[in-house]
Structures are given as C-alpha cells and as structure tokens.
N, C-alpha and C positions, 0 to 999 in steps of 0.2 A: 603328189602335185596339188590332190584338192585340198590337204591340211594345210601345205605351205601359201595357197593362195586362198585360205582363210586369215592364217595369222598376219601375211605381208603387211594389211593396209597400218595395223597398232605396231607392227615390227620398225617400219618405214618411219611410224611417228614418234619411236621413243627414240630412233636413230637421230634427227634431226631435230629433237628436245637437247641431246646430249653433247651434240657437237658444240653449240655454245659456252655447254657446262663441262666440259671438258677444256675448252681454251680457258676458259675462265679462273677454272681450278689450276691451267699452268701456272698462269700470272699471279694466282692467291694460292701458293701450295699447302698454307697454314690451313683454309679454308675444305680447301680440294674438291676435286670434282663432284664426288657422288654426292656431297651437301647442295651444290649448285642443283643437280640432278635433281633431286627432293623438292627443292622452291622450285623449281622450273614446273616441275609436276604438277604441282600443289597448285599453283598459280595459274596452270592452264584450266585445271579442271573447275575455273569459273564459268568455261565454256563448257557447254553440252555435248560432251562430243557425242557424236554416230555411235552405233551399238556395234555396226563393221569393224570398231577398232577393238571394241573388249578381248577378241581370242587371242590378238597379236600384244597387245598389253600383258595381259596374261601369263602369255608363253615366255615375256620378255624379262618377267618378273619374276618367274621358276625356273625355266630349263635354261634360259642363257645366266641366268645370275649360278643357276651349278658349273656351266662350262665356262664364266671367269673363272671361281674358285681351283680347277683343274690347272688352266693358266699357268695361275699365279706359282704354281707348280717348279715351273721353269724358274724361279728366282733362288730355287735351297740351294746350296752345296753342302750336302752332309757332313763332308770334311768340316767346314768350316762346324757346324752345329757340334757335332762333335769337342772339337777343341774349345768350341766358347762354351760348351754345356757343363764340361768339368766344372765350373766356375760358377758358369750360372745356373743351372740346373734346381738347387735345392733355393735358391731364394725365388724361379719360378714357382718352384710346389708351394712353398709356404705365401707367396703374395695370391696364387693361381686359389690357394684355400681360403683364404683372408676372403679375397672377394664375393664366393661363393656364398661364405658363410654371411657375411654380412648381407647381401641381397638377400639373403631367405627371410631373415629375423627381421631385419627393417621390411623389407616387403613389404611381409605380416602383417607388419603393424602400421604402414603406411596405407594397408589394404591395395596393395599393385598387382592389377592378374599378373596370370605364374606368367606369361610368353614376355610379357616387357621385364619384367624380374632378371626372366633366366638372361636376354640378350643384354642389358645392361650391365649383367654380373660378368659375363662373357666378353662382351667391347669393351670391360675396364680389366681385365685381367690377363686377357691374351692381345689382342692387337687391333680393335677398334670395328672398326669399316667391315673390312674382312672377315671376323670373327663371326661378327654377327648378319651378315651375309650367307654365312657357310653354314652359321646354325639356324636361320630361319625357315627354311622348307624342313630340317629333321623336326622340328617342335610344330611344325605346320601354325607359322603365325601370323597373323592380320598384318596387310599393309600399313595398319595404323599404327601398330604396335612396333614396327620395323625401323617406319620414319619418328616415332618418339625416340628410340634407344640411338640412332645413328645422330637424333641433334641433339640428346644430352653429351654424347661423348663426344660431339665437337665443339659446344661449348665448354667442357672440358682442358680441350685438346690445345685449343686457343689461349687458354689460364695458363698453363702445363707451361709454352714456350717462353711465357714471360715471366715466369715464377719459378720455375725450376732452377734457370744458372741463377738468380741473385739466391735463392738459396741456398743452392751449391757452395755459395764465398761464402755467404753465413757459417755455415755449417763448417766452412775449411773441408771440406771435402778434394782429393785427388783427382790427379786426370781421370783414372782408372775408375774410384770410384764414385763421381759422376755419372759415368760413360754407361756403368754397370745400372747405375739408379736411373737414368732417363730410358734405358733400354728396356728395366725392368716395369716402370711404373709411369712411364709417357705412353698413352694408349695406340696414336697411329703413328704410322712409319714417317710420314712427312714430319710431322711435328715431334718425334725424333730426335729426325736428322736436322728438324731449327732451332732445335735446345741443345744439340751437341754442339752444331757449327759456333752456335751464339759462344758457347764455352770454349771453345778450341780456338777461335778468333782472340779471346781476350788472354787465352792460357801461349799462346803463341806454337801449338802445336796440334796434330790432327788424332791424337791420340783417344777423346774421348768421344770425340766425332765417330770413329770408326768405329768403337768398341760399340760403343751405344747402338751403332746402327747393324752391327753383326746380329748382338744380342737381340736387339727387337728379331729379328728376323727370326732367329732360332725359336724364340716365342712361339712365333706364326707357326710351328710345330704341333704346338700344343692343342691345333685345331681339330686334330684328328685321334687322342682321345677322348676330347669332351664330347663330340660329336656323334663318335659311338658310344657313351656314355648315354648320351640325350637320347639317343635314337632307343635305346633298353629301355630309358624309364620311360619313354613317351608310351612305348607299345604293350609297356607292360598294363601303365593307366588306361590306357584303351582299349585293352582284352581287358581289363576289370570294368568298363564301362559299357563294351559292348559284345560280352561273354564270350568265347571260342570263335566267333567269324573276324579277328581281326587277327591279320598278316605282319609282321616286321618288316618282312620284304617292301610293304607299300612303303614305310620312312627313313630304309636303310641309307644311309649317306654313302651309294655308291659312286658318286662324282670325289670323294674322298680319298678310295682307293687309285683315281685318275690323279687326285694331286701328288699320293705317295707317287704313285709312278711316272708322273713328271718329274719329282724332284731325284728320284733315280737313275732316270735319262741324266737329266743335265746334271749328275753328277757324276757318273762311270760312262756315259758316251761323249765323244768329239763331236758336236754341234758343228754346224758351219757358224762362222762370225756374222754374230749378232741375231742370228734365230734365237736363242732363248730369251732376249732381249725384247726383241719385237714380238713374241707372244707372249709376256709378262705384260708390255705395253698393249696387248689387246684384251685381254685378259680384264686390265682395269679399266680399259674404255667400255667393255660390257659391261662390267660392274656400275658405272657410271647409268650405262641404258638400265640395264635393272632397277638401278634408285629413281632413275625420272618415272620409269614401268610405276614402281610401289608410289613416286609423289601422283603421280595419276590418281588413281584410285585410293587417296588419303584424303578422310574430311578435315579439312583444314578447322575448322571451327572446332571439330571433337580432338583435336591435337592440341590447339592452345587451350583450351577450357582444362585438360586433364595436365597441362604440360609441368605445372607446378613439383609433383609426387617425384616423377620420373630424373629433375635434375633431382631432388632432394635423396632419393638413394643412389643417382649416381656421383653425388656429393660424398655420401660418408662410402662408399663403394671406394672411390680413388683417392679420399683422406688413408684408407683404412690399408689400401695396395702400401703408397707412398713410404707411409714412417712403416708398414711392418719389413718394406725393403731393406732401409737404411738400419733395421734394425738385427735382421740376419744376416746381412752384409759383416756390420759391427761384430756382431760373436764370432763370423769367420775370419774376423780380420781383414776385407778388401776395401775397408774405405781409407 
C-alpha cells in the first residue's frame, strides 16, 4: 500500500496526459498515440512539476511499459505466423540484418551512443513503437534516447504511407508483393495497414491490405529474439565493466516470456469474445502512458539540438530494410 500510494500521484498524471493522446492518435492513426504521448510530455515538463510525482513517472515508464509489452501478447495467433513465415520469414532475417548492420557502421561514424543506435536499428527492422518499447528497459536506456528513436521512426512512418503505394505502381509490383514489402519494411502496424488499404483501395481488392498486416505482425515476433539477444550483450558489457558483481537476472526481459505466453493463450485457448481484444487495446493505451511517463522526463532542448544524427541513421537504416526487401523478395520470386 505504501509503494502504491507513493507511485499513485505520477501514475494518476501520466494517465490523464494520455487520455488526450490516445483520442488523438484514434483520429491521426498515421500519427498514433504514443507520439501524441511524447509531445504531450515533453510540453508539460515546461512546468516544474512536484518531486511527489517522480516515483509514479518512473514506475510508469518501466514496469507498465513491460506489462503493455505482455499485452500486446494477446494480438499473435501462431497459426497465422506460422503460415505467413514460410513466406516471409527469410526476407525478415536478411532486412532484420541489413538494419543491424547498418546502424552499427553509420552509428560509428555518425558518432550516436550505442542505446539510440541499438533502438533505432530495432524500430526500423522489427515494428517501430513496440520494438523499441520492449528493448528499452533490456539496454537500460535514457528517456531521452527512447523519445529520439520513437520520433525518428515516425517521421519515417509518415514517408513510408505516402511513398510506398506510388512506388509499388512504379515498381509494377503485385498484390502479394506489396502486401509482403509494406509488411516487411513499413516500421508501425498502423501505417501498415494505410499503405496497404491505400493499395488495396486502388487495386480493387483486400489482398495486400491483409497480407501486409499479417506479415507485420509476425515481425512483432521477432521481439523476443533480439531481446534476449540485447539482454546477453548488455550483461555481458556490464560484468566487463563492473567485474563479477553484475547479475543478468537484473535486465533479463522477463515480461517477454509473459508476451510468448500470452500469445500461446490466445492461440490454443477459447477466450471469451473480445478479451483478447480488449487487452491488446489496453495494452497500447499503457504504451501510450509509458511514452507521456519518458516525454516527462525528456529535455526537450537536448532532443532537438541532437535530433539531426538520429533521423540521418534512421534514414539510411530504412533506405537500406526497403530495397534489401524487394530485393530478396526478387530472388525468391514473390514480387
């Protein structure tokens, strides 16, 4: 009782930061909520708030942003991952490398600490928002570094819907293969499904709409190798920095194994109608407080001053996903 009536009064306030930024993000799904959340944050924190509210900010920005991630759980059906991964599976590995690689070397050379690197390399190669959500407490990274990697990839994100289908005609590309390329190389699920619909509107069929939005989803798979991946190399860097006292246990991404095992439920148990539903949908409304929690605590002035670097690798970051999609698509023949 005395933890929870420490954290209430910053709990209470990211709640009521986010309810706006949530309707908002209905109305602007391009845009989506948790960006709303970020400037909502960012914007408050002109005022000074109380010190009463840091623990509930805090808590709101680590232990609820793990149990959306869990959530979101509730959205797999294996089945379906399954069927769409024959397919897509090896052009995730090779765009899922492409991105990695490329963040490391531009980084480097752009000089970007490793925690914006790694979450920029992550929201451009697995599924945006969420990815880099899920990998921000295993790399244990700064608010500030959270809120650069979530607004280069929706600056992004927002390119992505209106450049995609004319490319698609360009290209003469298929329902299919479309459907395959926005799934693979559009970074968030909303803007997805507005470069699919945008496509399947003009194509006169829903074929690419739905492919696309299968296959993003199966992506959002791929959160949970990288994840324990990150959490190895983090620990590993950390016992080399602070010799034998350092634990893996403390940055194991155990909220992880809660999303495999949500999406195991909702895939081998009978749900009642519309529970998995409605906690995917809360799921992202947390996500939503999470991001107002980190625009909180973001200095707004040391985010635009640095903001330049950040699009500039997740520029060649999502040049570099895009054409290697279309380009292993090509050798296997799906476009």
């Amino acid at each position: 009782m005395g933890i929870m009536k420490k954290n209430l009064p910053g709990i209470l306030l990211c709640l009521l930061i986010a309810i706006p930024a949530w309707l908002l993000g209905k109305q602007f799904p391009i845009i989506g909520g948790p960006v709303f959340g970020i400037l909502f944050g960012m914007l408050i924190t002109i005022w000074k708030k109380p010190i009463f509210f840091q623990s509930g900010i805090k808590f709101t920005s680590k232990i609820l942003l793990q149990l959306s991630i869990i959530l979101l759980g509730f959205e797999m059906n294996l089945y379906h991952v399954i069927e769409v991964g024959q397919q897509s599976l090896m052009v995730m590995l090779f765009t899922l490398s492409t991105s990695f690689t490329i963040a490391y070397f531009v980084g480097k050379m752009m000089k970007i600490d490793r925690n914006t690197t790694i979450l920029i390399g992550v929201g451009t190669s697995i599924c945006g928002g969420s990815a880099i959500a899920a990998t921000a407490p295993v790399i244990q990274s700064k608010e500030e570094e959270v809120a650069q990697a979530i607004s280069t990839i929706f600056l992004f994100n927002i390119v992505a819907v209106f450049l995609f289908p004319m490319l698609g005609h360009l290209l003469g590309l298929s329902d299919t293969g479309f459907g395959m390329w926005a799934g693979t190389a559009i970074n968030d699920t909303s803007s997805v499904v507005a470069a699919g619909a945008s496509w399947s509107a003009s194509a006169g069929n829903n074929i690419a709409l739905n492919l696309a939005t299968i296959v993003k989803l199966t992506r959002t798979l791929m959160i949970v190798p990288i994840t324990f991946s990150l959490a190895i190399y983090t620990s590993h860097k950390a016992k080399k920095e602070a010799g034998n006292n350092f634990n893996i246990i403390k940055i194991f991404p155990w909220f992880v194994i809660g999303f495999i095992l949500a999406a195991i439920i909702n895939t081998f148990v009978e749900l009642p109608i519309g529970l998995g539903s409605n906690l995917v949908m809360i799921g992202k409304f947390m996500i939503v407080m999470a991001m107002c929690a980190i625009g909180l605590n973001t200095d707004f002035k040391h985010l635009i001053t640095d903001g330049l670097k950040p699009i500039g690798l997740g520029l060649c970051c999502w040049f570099g996903v895009a054409v290697v999609s279309l380009l292993v698509q090509s050798l296997m023949g799906l476009l």
